[in-house]
C-alpha positions in Angstrom: -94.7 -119.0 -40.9 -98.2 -118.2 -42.6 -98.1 -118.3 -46.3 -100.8 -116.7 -48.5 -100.3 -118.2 -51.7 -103.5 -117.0 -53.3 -106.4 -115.0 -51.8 -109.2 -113.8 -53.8 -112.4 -112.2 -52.6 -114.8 -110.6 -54.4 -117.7 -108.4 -52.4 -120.2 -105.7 -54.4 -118.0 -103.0 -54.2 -114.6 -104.5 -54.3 -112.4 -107.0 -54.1 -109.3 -108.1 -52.3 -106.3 -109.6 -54.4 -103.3 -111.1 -52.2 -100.4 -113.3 -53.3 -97.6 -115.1 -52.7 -97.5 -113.0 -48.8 -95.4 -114.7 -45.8 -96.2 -113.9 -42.3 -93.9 -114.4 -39.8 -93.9 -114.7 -35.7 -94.8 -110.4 -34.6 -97.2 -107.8 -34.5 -98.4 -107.1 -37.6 -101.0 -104.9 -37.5 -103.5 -103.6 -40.4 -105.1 -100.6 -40.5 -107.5 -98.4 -42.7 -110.4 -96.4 -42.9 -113.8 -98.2 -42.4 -114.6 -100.2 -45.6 -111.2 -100.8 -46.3 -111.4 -104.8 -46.3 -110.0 -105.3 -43.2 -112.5 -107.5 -41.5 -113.0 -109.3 -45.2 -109.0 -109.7 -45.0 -108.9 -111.4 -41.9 -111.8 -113.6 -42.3 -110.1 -114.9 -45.7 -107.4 -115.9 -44.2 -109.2 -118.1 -41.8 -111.2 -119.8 -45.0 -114.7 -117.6 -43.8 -117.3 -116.2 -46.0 -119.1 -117.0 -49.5 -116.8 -113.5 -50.7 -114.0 -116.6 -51.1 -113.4 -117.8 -54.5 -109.7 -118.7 -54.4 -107.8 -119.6 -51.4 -104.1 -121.0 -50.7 -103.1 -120.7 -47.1 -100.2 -122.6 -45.3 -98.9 -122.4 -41.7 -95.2 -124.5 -41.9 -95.8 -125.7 -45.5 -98.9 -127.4 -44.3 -102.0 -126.5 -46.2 -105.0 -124.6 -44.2 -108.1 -126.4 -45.4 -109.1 -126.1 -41.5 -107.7 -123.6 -39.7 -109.6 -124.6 -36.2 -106.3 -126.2 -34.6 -103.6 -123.3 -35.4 -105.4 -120.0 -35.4 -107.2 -118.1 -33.1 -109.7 -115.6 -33.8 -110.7 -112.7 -31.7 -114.1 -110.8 -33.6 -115.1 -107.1 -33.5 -118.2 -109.1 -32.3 -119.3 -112.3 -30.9 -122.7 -114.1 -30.2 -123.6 -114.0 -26.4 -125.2 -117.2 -25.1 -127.0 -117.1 -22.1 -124.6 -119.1 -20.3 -121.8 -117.8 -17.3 -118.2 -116.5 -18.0 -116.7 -119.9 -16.5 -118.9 -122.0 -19.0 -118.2 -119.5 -21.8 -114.6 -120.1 -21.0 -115.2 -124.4 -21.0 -116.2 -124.1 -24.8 -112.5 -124.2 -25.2 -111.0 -126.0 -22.6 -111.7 -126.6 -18.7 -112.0 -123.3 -17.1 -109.8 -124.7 -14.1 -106.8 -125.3 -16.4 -106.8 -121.9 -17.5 -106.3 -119.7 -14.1 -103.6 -118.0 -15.9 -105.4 -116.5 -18.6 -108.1 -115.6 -15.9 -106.0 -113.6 -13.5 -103.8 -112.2 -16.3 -106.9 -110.3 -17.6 -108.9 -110.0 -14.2 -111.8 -111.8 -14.6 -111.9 -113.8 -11.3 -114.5 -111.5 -10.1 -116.8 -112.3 -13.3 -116.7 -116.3 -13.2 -120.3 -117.0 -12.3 -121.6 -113.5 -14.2 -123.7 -114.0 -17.1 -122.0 -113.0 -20.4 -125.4 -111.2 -21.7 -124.6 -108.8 -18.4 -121.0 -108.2 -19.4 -119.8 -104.8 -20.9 -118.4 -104.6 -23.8 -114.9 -104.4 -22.8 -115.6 -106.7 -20.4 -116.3 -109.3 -23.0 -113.3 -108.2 -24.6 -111.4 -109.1 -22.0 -112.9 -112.9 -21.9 -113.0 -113.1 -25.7 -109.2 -112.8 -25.0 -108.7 -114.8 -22.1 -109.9 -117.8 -24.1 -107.6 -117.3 -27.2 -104.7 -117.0 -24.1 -105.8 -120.3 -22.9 -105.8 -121.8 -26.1 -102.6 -120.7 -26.8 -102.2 -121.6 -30.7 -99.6 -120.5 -32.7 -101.3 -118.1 -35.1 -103.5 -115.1 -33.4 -105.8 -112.7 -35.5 -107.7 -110.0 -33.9 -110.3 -107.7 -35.3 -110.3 -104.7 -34.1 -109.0 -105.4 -30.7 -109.0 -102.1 -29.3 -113.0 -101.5 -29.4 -114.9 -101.7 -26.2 -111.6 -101.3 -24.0 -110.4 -97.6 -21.7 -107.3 -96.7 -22.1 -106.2 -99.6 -19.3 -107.8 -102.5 -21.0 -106.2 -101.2 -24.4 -102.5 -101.2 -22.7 -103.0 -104.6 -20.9 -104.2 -106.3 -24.6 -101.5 -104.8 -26.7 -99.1 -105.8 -24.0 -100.4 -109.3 -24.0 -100.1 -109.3 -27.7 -96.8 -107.5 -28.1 -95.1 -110.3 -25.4 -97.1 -113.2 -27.5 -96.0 -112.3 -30.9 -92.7 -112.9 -30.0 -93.2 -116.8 -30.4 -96.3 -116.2 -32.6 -97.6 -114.7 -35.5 -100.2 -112.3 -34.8 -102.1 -110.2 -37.4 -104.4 -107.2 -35.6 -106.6 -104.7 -37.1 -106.5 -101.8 -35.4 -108.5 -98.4 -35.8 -106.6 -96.2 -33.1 -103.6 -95.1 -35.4 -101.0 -94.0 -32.8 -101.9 -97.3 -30.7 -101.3 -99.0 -34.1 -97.3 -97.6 -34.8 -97.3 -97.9 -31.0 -96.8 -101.2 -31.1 -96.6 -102.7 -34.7 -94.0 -104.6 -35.8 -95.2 -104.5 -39.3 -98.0 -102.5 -40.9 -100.5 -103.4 -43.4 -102.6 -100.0 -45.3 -105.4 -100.9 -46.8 -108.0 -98.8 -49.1 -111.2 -100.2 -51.1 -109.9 -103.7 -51.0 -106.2 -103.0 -52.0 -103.0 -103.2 -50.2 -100.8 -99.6 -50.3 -98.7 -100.8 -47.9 -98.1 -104.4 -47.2 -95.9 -105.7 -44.0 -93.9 -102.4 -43.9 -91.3 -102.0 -41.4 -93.6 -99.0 -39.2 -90.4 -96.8 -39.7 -90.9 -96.8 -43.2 -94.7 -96.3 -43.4 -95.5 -93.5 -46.1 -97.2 -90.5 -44.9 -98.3 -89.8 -48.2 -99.7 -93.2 -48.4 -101.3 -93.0 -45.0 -103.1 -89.8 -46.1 -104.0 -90.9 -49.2 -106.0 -93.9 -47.4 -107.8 -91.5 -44.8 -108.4 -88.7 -47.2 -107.0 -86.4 -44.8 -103.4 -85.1 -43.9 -101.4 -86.8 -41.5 -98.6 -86.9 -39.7 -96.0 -89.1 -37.7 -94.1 -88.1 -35.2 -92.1 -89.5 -32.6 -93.0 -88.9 -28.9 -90.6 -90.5 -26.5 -89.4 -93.2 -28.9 -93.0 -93.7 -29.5 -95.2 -93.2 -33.1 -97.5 -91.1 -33.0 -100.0 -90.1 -36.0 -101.8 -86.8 -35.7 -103.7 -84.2 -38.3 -101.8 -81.8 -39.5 
């Protein structure tokens, strides 16, 4: 399991405040409008960015001064090199070793295509295919669903659904009803602070949920699925 013991992160406008917090393997998903502190959030637990000023994270009772061997990190953006897809993929591991993770997200056809040429989604897609070849124990994913149609977006969530089943994977996550979709747990988070923290998705407050957006919603279930729409 992932233990925050202490987080503290200060930023101009806000800060973000998070104890004593355990993490285990599932989807936990966080959410918020933009500005919320997700991004912040996510890179705190990993030990990035001079917002830090206290941090206490373990994974097993093992404490996370480097978090390089147990967590993988999917950004909302990465630098692009001017290197291929295969040799992008090598920076982690040899590209031949990890067929799997190729054909499971389709990029056979984009091996010798340089990343600068690559779509956003498309990027997405090897940006993931690496963290499935690295295959480490703790997954976070910054707004995973950006770049990707409605196919892409399905085929990651799955991939991420199946994986947190032995791992723990924390996801923020802008598309709401793709969010209670899937979650195991969700995360709310406005101006730094945490209005709902690792709630069961059944239980998340509409209030709340408003509150955050600063407009009215709703949930509703569609097919055994959770849907949030305006009312």
């Amino acid at each position: 399991m992932l233990e925050i013991n202490q987080l503290y992160m200060q930023l101009p406008n806000m800060s973000i405040k998070l104890e004593n917090t355990v993490f285990k393997p599932g989807l936990h998903v966080i959410i918020g409008p933009n500005g919320a502190g997700k991004t912040t959030f996510l890179h705190g637990i990993i030990g990035y960015g001079q917002q830090i000023k206290t941090r206490s994270v373990m994974y097993n009772n093992r404490k996370l001064n480097d978090t390089s061997d147990v967590i993988s990190f999917i950004p909302q953006e990465n630098p692009r090199f001017g290197i291929n897809v295969d040799e992008y993929l090598r920076l982690t591991g040899n590209s031949n070793e990890a067929s799997e993770s190729i054909a499971y997200f389709s990029l056979d056809d984009y091996l010798d295509q340089p990343i600068t040429t690559l779509s956003g989604g498309e990027f997405k897609r090897v940006l993931c295919a690496q963290v499935h070849h690295e295959n480490k124990p703790v997954i976070l994913a910054d707004e995973i669903e950006a770049h990707l149609d409605v196919n892409q977006k399905y085929l990651v969530m799955d991939w991420l659904k199946e994986a947190a089943k032995t791992k723990i994977v924390i996801a923020s996550i802008h598309d709401l009803s793709l969010a209670m979709t899937y979650a195991d747990t969700v995360t709310l988070m406005s101006e730094g602070n945490f209005m709902e923290l690792i709630q069961d998705k059944n239980k998340l407050s509409e209030d709340k949920l408003s509150d955050a957006f600063n407009t009215s919603l709703k949930i509703m279930d569609v097919d055994g699925c959770l849907m949030v729409i305006r009312k």
